[in-house]
Every structure is written in C-alpha cells, then in structure tokens.
C-alpha positions in Angstrom: 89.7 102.2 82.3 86.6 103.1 79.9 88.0 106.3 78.7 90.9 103.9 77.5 88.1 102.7 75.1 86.3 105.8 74.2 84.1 106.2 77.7 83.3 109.4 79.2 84.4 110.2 83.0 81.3 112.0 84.0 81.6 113.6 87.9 78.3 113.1 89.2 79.2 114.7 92.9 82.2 116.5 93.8 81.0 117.1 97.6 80.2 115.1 100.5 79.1 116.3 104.1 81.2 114.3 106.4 81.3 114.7 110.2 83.9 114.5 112.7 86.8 115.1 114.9 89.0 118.4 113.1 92.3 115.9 114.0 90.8 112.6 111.3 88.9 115.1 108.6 90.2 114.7 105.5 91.1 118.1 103.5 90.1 116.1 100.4 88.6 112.3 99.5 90.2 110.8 96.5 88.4 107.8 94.2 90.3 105.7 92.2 88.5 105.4 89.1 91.2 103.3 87.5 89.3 100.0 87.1 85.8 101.9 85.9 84.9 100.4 82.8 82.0 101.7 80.7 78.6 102.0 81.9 80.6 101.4 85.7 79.8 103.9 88.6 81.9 105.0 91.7 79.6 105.2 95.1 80.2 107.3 98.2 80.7 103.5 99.9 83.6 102.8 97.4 85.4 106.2 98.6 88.5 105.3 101.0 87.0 107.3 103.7 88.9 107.2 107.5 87.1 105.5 109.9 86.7 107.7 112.6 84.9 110.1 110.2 81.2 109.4 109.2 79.7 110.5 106.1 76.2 111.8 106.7 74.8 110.7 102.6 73.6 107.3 101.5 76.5 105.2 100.6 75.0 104.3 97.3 74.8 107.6 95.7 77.0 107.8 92.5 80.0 109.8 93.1 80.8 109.1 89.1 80.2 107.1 86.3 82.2 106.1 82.9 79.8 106.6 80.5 79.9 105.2 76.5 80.3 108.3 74.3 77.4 109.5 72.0 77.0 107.7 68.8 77.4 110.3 65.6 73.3 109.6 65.2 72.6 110.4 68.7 74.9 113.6 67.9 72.8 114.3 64.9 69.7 114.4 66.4 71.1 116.5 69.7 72.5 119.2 67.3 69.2 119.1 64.9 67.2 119.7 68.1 69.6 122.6 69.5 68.1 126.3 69.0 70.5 128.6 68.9 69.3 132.2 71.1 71.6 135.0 70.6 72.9 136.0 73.9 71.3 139.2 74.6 68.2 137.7 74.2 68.3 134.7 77.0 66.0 135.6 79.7 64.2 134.1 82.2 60.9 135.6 82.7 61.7 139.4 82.5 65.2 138.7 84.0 68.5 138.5 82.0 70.4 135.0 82.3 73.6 136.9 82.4 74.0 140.2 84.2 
C-alpha cells in the first residue's frame, strides 16, 4: 500500500445514499484500500456493494485517494503563508466562529 512508502490515506467520502430492501442494506460498506498505491483512488464502483441494493451517486466519485506526502519545501511555503488569529478574534462577519 502507498502509506507503506510514505503516502497519505486521505477519505474523500465517508457516506453514500444507497436504496433498498431493509433485509439486503448494509449497516456499513467497507473498501479495501490494501493495493492503493500513491496517487491511486478508491471509487464508489470499486466498493463491494450487495446486489440487490442500488447506490443512488455516480460510480466514479472518489471514495479515497493515497496521496504522496508534502515535500519539506511545499511545507515551507504552507507554514510561511499560515496567519496565525488568536482565537477570540476568529469571526465571521460579526459572528463568532466558536460559540
């Protein structure tokens, strides 16, 4: 797997709307991710989903991806472009962030 060699396991989607008989729905969907190498993604059509349920999303949307991890540059320049806001003052508009 890419997080073997340093990848990131990024969830992309942790829900999909499914429709079906109560008896065949699933009370959860796993995805194997074992084989995901870096820069790989996991669709909703590579989910093992049973067949009498249908999944009411496009197929091809990205469940998750194993991405490459940032480069200490790319690090550099995220954290020289980070401005740090003292917690009291985060607002949006005239509203608190945080209540």
């Amino acid at each position: 797997m890419g997080t073997k060699k340093g990848g990131i396991l990024v969830v992309i989607k942790d829900e999909i709307a499914l429709t079906g008989k109560p008896a065949v729905m699933p009370s959860q969907i796993i995805g194997d991710v074992t084989d995901l190498a870096i820069g790989d993604k996991l669709t909703i059509d590579d989910l093992n989903i049973p067949m009498k349920v249908e999944v009411l999303e496009n197929g091809k949307q990205v469940v998750a991806i194993c991405r490459a991890p940032a480069t200490k540059e790319k690090a550099a320049v995220l954290i020289e472009g980070f401005v740090e806001c003292p917690l009291e003052a985060a607002k949006v508009g005239n509203q608190p962030m945080i209540a």
